[in-house]
N, C-alpha and C positions, 0 to 999 in steps of 0.2 A: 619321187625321191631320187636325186643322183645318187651316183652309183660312190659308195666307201673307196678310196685310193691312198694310197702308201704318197706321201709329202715328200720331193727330192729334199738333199743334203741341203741348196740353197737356201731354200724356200725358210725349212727349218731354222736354219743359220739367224736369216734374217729377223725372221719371228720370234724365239729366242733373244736374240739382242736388244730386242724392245723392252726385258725385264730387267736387262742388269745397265743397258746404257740409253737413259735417258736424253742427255743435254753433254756439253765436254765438262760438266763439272764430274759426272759420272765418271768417263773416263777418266778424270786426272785420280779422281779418288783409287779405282782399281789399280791403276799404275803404281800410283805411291804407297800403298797398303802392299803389293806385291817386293817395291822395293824395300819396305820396311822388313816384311818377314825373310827376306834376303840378310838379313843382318846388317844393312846400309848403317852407316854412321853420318850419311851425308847426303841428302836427296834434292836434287836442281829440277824445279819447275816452271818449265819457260813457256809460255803463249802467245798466241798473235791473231788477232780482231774473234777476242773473247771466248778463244779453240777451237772455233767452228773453220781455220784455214789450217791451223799448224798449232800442234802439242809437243810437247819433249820432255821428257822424262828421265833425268840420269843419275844413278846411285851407283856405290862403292861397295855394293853387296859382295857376296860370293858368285853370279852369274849363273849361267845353265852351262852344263858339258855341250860339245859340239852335235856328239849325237843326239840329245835328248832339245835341241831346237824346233825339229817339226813339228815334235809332241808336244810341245809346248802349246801350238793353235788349234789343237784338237779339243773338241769339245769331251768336258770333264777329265780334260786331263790334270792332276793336279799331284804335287808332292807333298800336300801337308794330311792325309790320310788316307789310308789303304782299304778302313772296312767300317763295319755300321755302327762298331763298338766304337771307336776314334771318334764319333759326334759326341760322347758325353767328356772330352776328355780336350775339346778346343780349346788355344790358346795363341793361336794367330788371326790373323786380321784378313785373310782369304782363306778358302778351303773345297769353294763348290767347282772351281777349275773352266770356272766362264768366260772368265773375263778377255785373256788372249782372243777366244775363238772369236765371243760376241762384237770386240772390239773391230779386229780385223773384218769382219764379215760384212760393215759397212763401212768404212774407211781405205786408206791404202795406207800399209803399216810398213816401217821400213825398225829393227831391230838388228843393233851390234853389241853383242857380249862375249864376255871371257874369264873363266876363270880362273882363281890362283896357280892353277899348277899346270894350264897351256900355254904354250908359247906363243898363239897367233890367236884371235877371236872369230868370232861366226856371225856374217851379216845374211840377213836374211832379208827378202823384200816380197810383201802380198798384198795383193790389191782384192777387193771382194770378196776375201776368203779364198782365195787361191795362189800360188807358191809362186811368183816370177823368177826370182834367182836366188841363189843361195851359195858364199863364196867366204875365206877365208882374207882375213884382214888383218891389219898391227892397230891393237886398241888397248886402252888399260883396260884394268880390273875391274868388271862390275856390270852391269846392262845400261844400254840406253837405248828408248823406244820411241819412235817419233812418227806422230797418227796425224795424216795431212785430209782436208777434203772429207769432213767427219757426215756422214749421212750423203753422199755424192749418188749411191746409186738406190735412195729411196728417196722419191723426190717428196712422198709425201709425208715421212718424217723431218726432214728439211726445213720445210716451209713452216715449223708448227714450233722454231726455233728463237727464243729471242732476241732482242737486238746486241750486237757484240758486246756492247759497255754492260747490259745488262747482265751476260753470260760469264764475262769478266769478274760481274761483282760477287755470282755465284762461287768461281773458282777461287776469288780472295778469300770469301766466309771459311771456305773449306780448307784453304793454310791457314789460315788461325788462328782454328781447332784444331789443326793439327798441329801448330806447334805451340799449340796451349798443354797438350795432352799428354805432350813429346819430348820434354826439356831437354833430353840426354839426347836427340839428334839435330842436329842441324839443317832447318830448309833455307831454302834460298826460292823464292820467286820471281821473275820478269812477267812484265805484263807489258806487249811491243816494246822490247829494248830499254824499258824502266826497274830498275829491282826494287820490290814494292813489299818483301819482306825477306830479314837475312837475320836467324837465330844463332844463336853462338852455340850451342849445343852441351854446354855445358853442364847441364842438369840440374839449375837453378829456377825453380818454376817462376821465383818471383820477375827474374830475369826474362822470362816467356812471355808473361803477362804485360811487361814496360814496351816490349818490342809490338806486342799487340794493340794495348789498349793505353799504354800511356804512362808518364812519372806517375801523375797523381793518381790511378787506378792501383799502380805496383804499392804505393805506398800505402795505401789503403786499405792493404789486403794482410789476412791472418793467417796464419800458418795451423793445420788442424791434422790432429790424428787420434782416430778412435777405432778401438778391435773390439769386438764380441763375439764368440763362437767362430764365425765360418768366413765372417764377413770385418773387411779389412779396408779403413777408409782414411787419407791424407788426401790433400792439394793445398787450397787459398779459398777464405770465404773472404766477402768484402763487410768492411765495416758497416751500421746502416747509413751514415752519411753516404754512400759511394749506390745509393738503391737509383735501379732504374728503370724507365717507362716501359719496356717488353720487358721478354724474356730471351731477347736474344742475346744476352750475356751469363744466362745461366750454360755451364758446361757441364756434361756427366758423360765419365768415361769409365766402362765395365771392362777391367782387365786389358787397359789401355785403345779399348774399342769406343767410337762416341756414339752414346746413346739419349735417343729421347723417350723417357717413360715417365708417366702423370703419376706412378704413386710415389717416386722419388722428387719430382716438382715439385707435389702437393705438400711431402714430410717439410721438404726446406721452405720455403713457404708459412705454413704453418708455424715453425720455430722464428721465423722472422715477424707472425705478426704482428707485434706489439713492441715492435721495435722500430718498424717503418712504417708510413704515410700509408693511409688506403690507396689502391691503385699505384703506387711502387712494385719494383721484383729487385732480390738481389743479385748480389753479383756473385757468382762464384766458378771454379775451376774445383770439380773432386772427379779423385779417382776411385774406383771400387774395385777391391779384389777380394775377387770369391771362388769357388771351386766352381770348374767350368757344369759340374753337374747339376751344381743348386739355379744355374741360369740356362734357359735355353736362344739361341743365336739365331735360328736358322727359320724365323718368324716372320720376316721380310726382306724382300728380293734384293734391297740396296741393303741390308745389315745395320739399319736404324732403331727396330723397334728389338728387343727382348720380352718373355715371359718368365717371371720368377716362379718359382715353386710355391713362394708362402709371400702374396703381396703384405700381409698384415705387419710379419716379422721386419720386412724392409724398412714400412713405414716408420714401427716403431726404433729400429736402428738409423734412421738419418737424423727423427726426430731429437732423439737423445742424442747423436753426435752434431748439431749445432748449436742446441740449448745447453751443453755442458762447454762447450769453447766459449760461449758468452757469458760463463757463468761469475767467475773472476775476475772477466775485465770492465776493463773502463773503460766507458764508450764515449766521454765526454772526450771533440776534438783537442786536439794540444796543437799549438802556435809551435813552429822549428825555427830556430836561427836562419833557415834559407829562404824564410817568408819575408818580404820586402817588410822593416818596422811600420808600425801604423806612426802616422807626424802626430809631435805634440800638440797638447789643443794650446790657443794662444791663450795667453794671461788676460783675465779680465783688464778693464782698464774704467777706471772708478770716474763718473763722470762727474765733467767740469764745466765751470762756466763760461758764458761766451766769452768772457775778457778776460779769462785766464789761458784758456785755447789759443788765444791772438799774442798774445804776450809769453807764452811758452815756444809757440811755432817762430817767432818773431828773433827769438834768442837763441835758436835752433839753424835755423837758414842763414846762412851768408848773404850779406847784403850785397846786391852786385849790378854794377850801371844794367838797365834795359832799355832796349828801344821798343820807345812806344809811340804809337799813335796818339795826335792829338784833332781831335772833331770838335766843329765850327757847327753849332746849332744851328737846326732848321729854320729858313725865314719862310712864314706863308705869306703869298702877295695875292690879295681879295681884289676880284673885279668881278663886274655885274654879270660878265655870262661865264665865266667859268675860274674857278682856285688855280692860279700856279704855285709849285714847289720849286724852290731852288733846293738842289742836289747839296748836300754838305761835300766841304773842298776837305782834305784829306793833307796834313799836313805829317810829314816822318819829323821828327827831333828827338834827341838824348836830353835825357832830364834824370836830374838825381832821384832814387827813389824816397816813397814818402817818406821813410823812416830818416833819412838825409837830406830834407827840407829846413829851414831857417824855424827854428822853433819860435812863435808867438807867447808872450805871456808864462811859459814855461810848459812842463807838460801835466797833466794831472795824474796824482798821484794812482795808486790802482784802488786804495782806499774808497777813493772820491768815484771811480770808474765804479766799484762796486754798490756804491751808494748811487748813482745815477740810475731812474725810475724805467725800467726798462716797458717801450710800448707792446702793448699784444699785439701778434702776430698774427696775419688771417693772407690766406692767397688769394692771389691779384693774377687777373687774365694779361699775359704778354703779348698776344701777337697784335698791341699797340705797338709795340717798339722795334727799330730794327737798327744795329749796331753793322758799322760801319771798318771802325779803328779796329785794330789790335788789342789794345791796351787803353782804357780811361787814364785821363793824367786830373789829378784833384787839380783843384786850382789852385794857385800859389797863393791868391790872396787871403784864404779861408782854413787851409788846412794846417794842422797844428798837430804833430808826430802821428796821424795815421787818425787823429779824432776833429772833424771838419767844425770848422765855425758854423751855423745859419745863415744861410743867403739866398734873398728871395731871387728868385728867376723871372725876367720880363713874360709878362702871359700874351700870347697871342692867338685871338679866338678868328675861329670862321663863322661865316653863316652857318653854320651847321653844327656851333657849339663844340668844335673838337678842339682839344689843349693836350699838351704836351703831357708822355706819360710819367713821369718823374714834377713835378710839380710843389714848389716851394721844399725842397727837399738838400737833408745833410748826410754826408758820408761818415758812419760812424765808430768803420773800422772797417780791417781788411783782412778775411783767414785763409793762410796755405798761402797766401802768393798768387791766390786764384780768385778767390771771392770776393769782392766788396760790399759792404754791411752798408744800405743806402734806410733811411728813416724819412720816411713820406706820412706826414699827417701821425694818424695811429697805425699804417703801417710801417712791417721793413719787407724789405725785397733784398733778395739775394740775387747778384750778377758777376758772371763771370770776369772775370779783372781781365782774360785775354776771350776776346769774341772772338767764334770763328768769322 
């Protein structure tokens, strides 16, 4: 068995600072928590590749005096309690006096503060935990602490760091929350020279929430206050429209501290469930204030978890404070003037007949010259070893349209149009036909306001028994300026009046 030996100051230092400084979200957490119980009304937190090169920290506190600087990085040094009675009486957001030391003890820390009533401020600069200089400077009022090269002389906590964007996303989570939890201060964050969240500080919580999470989360959210005996509870619950797939938008904050604890989950939750989807969580921001005696703090090393005295009484006071805020309302959403209107649906429109459709469209559109193509039907010429095609010639002309043709006979009434035996319709395979023109022109000798005479077309067969696809066929009208109504046998076909 080695021999028992007394562990230098280093040593200590460093081992210790494995419990309170994880990752730089740690760090930013202790810094900002220190400037908060400072009295800051304004906390700047600025980072660069995710805190693991460079952290900054700066608030409008009250600062340290000059002499009480070195104390400051002393282990358990602290000004928020002097004896063993002060733990049942917390109501700040540090207290065990680590952080300075743990910080400093793997990093290299450089600190300039000053308070109200010095004229000059106190920079200090330590590397490893130990003091390099320490000198007077012109600063304003307040501290700022700036922790470069975070784990530099433990290489094998270093290594065990995640990637910068990742450590990044840890330090966003943790502004937040914290200025979900924080209305009345004001953060500002940079993340590499981007400000990536800027509260007004105004003390509007719903205000806190739109910065965080968005319009439509702020608007969504309820405003709640419920007291019982000891235990004092306001924020924003979200309506159950607003439920979502974790639970990383549930927030609880004990005496303005953020806490995670399963029998306050489990109360809100429960009063949720019959109101959201299985497998939803909702949304909320509460605060709890309680007497620092009925909760104990000092349960885990980062100040996440709490122990209550009577978990039963909790439960049942969450449970009744979210099921009486939904007790009165109405949860059915409401449509706002600043939702885009839904478009009216269109009017039916009562169907018509083909010859009424052609004769409405016809009275509608402006008649107006077009140029069209005019095509020279295919000639086949049969020889013994093989079919030649002559190509159709392509002829451009202006021609009145039909409607403005020399009327035959007169035109027929719509009467008689309505009385004409209409043939049934059945579909006909096209990729016999391949249009050439632009535009069909009727033929002058046959057509009569848009309703064509009968006129047989010369048939020309091959040995192979192939005929033209249109065959002994009349044009029997024309809809939109687009189609033309062709009647073949007992069928019609429909073709486009302009071919591509």
């Amino acid at each position: 068995m080695q021999k028992i030996q007394l562990l230098d100051q280093k040593t200590i230092n460093k081992i210790a600072a494995g419990e309170v400084v994880e990752s730089p979200k740690s760090v930013v957490k202790e810094l900002t928590e220190n400037a908060m119980d400072a009295g800051a009304s304004t906390v700047t937190v600025e980072i660069k590749e995710g805190g693991i090169s460079y952290i900054r920290v700066t608030d409008n506190g009250c600062g340290i005096p000059k002499a009480q600087v070195k104390e400051a990085f002393l282990r358990h040094a602290t000004s928020k309690l002097s004896q063993i009675e002060d733990l049942e009486h917390l109501y700040t957001m540090g207290f065990r006096g680590e952080a300075l030391a743990s910080i400093a003890a793997v990093s290299q820390v450089e600190m300039t503060t000053r308070t109200k009533d010095e004229e000059t401020g106190t920079r200090i600069e330590i590397s490893a935990g130990e003091v390099k200089s320490i000198q007077d400077v012109a600063c304003t009022e307040g501290t700022t602490v700036i922790v470069r090269n975070l784990f530099y002389n433990v290489p094998a906590r270093r290594k065990f760091l995640k990637k910068p964007a990742t450590e990044s996303g840890y330090v966003s989570d943790l502004m937040n929350k914290l200025a979900l939890g924080h209305p009345e201060l004001s953060f500002c964050y940079i993340n590499n020279g981007s400000t990536m969240l800027h509260t007004a500080g105004n003390g509007d919580a719903k205000a806190s929430v739109f910065y965080v999470y968005g319009k439509e989360a702020a608007t969504s959210m309820m405003e709640i206050s419920f007291e019982r005996g000891d235990y004092r509870l306001s924020g924003l619950i979200g309506k159950p429209e607003l439920s979502r797939g974790n639970r990383n938008y549930e927030n609880l904050f004990i005496n303005g501290r953020f806490i995670k604890n399963r029998i306050v989950s489990s109360a809100v939750e429960d009063a949720y469930k019959t109101r959201i989807m299985i497998g939803k969580f909702p949304v909320y921001v509460l605060n709890l204030e309680v007497d620092a005696a009925q909760v104990d703090v000092n349960v885990h090393p980062a100040k996440l978890e709490v122990r209550f005295k009577n978990d039963d009484e909790v439960y049942d006071f969450f449970y009744d404070a979210i099921s009486s805020a939904f007790q009165d309302q109405v949860l059915i959403p409401r449509s706002s003037w600043e939702k885009k209107p839904a478009a009216e649906p269109k009017p039916q429109v009562e169907q018509q007949s083909l010859v009424d459709m052609i004769l409405q469209r016809k009275a509608e559109l402006p008649e107006m010259p077009a140029e069209e193509e005019q095509v020279k039907p295919e000639k086949t010429v049969v020889t013994e070893k093989s079919v030649l095609t002559e190509k159709p010639t392509v002829e451009k002309t202006y021609h009145t349209p039909v409607s403005e043709l020399p009327k035959m006979g007169g035109s027929p009434s719509v009467d008689q149009l309505l009385k004409r035996k209409q043939p049934e319709r059945s579909v006909v395979r096209e990729e016999a036909v391949s249009y050439t023109a632009e535009t069909p022109v009727v033929p002058a000798d046959f057509a009569v306001d848009g309703i064509a005479e009968e006129k047989p077309v010369e048939k020309v067969e091959t040995p192979l028994q192939k005929q033209a696809f249109f065959h002994n066929y009349k044009i029997i009208g024309q809809i939109f300026r687009t189609y033309w109504m062709v009647e073949q046998g007992d069928c019609v076909h429909h073709r486009p009046a302009c071919s591509p």
